[in-house]
Structure formats: C-alpha cells, structure tokens
C-alpha positions in Angstrom: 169.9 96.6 62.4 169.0 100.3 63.7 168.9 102.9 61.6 168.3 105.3 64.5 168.0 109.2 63.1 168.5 108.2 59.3 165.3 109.4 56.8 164.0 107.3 54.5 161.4 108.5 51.3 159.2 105.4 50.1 157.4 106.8 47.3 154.0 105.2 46.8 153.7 104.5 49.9 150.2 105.1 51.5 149.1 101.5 51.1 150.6 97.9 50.2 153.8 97.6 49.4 154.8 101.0 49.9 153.3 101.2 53.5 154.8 97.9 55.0 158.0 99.1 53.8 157.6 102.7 55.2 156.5 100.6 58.6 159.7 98.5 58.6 162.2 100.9 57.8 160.4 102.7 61.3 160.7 100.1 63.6 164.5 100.1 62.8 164.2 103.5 63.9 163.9 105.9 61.2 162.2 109.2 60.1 159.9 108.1 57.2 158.8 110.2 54.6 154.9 108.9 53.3 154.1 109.8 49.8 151.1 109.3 48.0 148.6 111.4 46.0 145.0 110.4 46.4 145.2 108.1 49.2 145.6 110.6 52.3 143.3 109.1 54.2 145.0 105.4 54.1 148.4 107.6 54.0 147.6 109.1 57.5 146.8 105.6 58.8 150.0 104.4 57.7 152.0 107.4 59.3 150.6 106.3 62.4 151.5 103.1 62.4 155.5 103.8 61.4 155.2 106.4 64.8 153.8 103.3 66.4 156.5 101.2 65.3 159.1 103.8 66.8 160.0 106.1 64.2 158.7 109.4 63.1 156.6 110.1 59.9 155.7 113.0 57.4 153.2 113.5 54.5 153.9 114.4 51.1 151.5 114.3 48.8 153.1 114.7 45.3 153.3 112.7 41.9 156.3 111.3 41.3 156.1 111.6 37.2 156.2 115.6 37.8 159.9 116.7 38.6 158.4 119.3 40.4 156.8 117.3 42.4 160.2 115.2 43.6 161.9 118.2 43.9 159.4 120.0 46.3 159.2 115.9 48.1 163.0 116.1 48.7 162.9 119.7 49.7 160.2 119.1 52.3 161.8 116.2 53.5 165.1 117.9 54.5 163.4 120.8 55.9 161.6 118.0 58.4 164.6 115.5 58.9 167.8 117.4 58.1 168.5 114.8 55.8 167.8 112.1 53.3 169.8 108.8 53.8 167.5 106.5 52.2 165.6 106.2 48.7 162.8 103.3 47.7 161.3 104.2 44.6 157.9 102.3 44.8 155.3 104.7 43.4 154.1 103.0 39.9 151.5 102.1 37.5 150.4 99.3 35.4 147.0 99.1 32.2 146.2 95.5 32.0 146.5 94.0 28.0 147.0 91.1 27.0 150.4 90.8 25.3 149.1 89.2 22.0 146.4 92.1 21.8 148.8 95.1 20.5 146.2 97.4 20.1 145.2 97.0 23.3 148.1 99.6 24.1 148.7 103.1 21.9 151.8 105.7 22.8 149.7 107.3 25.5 149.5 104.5 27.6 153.5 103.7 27.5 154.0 107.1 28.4 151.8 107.5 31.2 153.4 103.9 32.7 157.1 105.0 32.0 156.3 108.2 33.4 155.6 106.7 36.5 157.7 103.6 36.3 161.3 105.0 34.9 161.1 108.8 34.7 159.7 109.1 38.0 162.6 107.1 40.1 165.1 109.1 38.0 163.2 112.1 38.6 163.6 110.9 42.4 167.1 110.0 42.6 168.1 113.1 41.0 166.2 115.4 43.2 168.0 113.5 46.3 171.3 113.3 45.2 173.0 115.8 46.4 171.4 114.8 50.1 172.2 111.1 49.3 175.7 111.8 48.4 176.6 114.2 52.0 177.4 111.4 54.3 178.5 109.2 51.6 175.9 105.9 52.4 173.6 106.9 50.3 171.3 103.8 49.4 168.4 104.2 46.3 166.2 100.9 46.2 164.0 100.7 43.1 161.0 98.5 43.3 160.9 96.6 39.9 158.9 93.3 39.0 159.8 89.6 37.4 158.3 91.2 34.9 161.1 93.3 33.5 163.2 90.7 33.7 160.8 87.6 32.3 158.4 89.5 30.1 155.7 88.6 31.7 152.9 90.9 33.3 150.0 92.8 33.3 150.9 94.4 29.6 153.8 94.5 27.4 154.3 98.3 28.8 154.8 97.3 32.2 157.2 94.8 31.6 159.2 97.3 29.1 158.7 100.0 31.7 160.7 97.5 34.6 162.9 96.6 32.3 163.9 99.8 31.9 164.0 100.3 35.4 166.5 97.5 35.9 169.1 98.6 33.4 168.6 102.3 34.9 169.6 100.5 38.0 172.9 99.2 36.7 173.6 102.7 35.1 173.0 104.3 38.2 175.1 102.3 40.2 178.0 102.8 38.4 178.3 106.3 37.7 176.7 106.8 41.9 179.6 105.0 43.5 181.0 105.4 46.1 178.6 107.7 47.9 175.7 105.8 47.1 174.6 102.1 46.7 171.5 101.8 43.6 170.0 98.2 43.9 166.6 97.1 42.6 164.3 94.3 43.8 162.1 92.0 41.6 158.9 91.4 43.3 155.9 88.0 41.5 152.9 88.4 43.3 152.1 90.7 45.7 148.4 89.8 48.2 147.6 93.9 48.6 144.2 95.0 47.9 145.2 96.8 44.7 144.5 92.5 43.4 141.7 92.5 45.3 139.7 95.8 44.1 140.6 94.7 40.3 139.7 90.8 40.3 137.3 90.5 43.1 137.5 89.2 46.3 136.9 85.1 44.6 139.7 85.9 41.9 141.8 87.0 44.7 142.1 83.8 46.6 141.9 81.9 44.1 145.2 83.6 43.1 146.9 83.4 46.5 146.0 79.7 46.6 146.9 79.2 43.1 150.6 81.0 44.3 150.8 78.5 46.9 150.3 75.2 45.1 152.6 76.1 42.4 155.5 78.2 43.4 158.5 76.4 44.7 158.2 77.9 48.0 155.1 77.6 48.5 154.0 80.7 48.9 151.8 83.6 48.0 153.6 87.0 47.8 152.7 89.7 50.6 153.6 93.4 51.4 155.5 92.3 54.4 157.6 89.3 53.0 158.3 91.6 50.0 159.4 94.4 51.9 162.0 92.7 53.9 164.0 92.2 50.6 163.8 96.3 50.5 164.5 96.8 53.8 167.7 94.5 53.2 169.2 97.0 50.7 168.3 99.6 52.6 169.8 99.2 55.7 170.8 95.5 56.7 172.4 94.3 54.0 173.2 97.0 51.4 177.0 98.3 52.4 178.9 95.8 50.4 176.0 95.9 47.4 175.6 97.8 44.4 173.6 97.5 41.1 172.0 94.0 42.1 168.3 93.1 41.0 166.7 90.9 43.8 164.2 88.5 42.5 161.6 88.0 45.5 158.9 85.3 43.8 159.2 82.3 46.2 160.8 80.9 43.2 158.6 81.6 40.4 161.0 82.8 37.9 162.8 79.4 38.1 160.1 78.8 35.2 161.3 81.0 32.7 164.0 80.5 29.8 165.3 84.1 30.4 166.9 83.4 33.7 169.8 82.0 31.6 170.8 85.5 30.1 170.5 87.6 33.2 
C-alpha cells in the first residue's frame, strides 16, 4: 500500500527497531520524521537509507519524556511536511533486575522507565493531536512488549511500564475515535544490537538460536519482521482497527497462563 505524501514520526528511531520501521514506512512513500537523542550519527545513516527507499527524511533530536521536547518534535515536523498523518511511539527504556530481587529497583528507576515508556507516548500523542485529527485518518501505533502483557522481562518496571502502555492504548482509542485509530504492538525478542552491546556477541547468538529451537515459529525476532506488524497499523491494515494489542513473538506467549485473561 502507498502512503505517497503522508508523514510519519517514529520516535526512537535512529537504530533497530525504530529505524527499520522509519525505512519501511519510506519505501511506501512517506516523509519520515527520525528522532533520536544521542545517536545522530546512526540517525543520519538511517535518514539516508528511508531517502533511498523513496521517501524523504528529517532529524529531530529531542527526548520524548520532556513535553517540550514532543511539542517542539511535532512543531518541526509540520513546518517540514505540512502535516503529521502517522504516530509510532517506539522511543523507550528498560534497567535490567531480576523480578525476585525488589531492591534491585527504588522509585527513581520506575520513574525514569515510565517517563520514557508511558508519559512519553502520551506526551507524543497529545502534542500531534490536533495534526492527527485534521484529515480525520489519524493512526498512533505504540510499541509495547509481551512483557506488559505476560509479566515477564528485563525488570518488574518494564513490564509495569508496558502494561501501562497497553491499557493507555485502549483508553486512547476510545475517547480518539473517529479521527484517529490507537493500536499497540507486542514485540518477544528483538536481534538489534542494543542485545548485542549488553550480553556480548556469544550471549547474543546463543539467544537467537535459543529463539529458534524453542518458539513455535521457529524464529528469532528481528527489526524488520517486527516492523511489518507496525507498518500494518500504520498504513496497510489499520482503517477498520482500533485499540488492538498485536502480539509479534513467533508464538512465544503461547507459553504463558495470562493469555487466558487478555
């Protein structure tokens, strides 16, 4: 599906997940805003490769847990596009902690990972709204994790923090209708080098081929196989869809007791 002169912000989205998003959402022909806030170098890369791909890119370097910083993000963006049609909130943040270890984790931590994970996409979808709302397809895609919907993860924060970020997608959706569609998806693993830098490169494929053996699919998560569950809300397959959470694990939540309740 083209997308052809619509603008998409992907927070987050210098590198990994973020970035082979941006890239996809280009080759169906649209402007792509590139966020990020250390990474400028890898963000430049990855504005090239979206103008590669067909579409036209900008840089906005900004942190999404300051709501000056979305506002300025969304103010740049229409001054370069004319518009915003499309949101992926993507930009978030994890501390690793065991989830039997409890002091592992003190109120700073869950407020620097909600402030990136929850605040920041509302901070995001507020600052967009009135540009999402104008033509009246506007379409917000969160970027959540099994983990807020298995309590499973990196820490007990993250998972609470995506959680969150999955009821704030229901909540959303409702009171955003018509004008614009709020869906979230619900990514396992995820190859990007983010798992590589903190486990080593051994850990690291011992983890992709650990992913392959055991998930139903038989497969190991990647930025690109990922991203075409975004890209789906975002333009292919998001007109008739609102307030849905997308599980993309190649089946790995097939394994948890709190499928039942969802």
């Amino acid at each position: 599906m083209r997308i052809d002169g619509l603008t998409a912000i992907v927070t987050g989205s210098a590198t990994g997940l973020g970035a082979a998003i941006a890239i996809k959402l280009a080759e169906r022909g649209a402007n792509v805003v590139i966020n990020f806030t250390k990474s400028k170098t890898e963000a430049e890369e990855t504005a090239k490769a979206c103008e590669a791909a067909g579409g036209k890119a900008v840089l906005v370097q900004a942190d999404v847990s300051k709501d000056e910083d979305c506002r300025r993000m969304a103010q740049e963006t229409v001054d370069a596009f004319g518009r915003i049609d499309i949101l992926v909130n993507n930009a978030g943040g994890t501390k690793f902690a065991d989830h039997n270890k409890l002091d592992d984790l003190d109120a700073e931590d869950f407020h620097w990972i909600y402030g990136l994970n929850v605040v920041g996409p509302y901070q995001m979808i507020r600052a967009c709204l009135p540009h999402l709302k104008e033509h009246g397809k506007g379409k917000v895609v969160n970027v959540s994790s099994i983990a807020g919907v298995a309590g499973i993860g990196s820490s007990v924060a993250y998972a609470a923090s995506k959680g969150a970020l999955n009821t704030m997608t229901l909540s959303l959706a409702r009171s955003l209708a018509p004008e614009v569609r709020v869906n979230a998806i619900c990514p396992g693993f995820i190859g990007t080098r983010w798992f590589k830098d903190k486990f080593g490169d051994n850990m690291f494929q011992q983890i992709v081929a650990d992913q392959e053996a055991t998930m139903p699919l038989k497969q190991a998560g990647t930025p690109e196989l990922v991203a075409d569950a975004a890209v789906f809300f975002a333009c292919e397959g998001g007109e008739h869809i609102t307030g849905e959470t997308l599980i993309t694990d190649a089946g790995m939540h097939m394994g948890y007791a709190p499928q039942v309740a969802r």
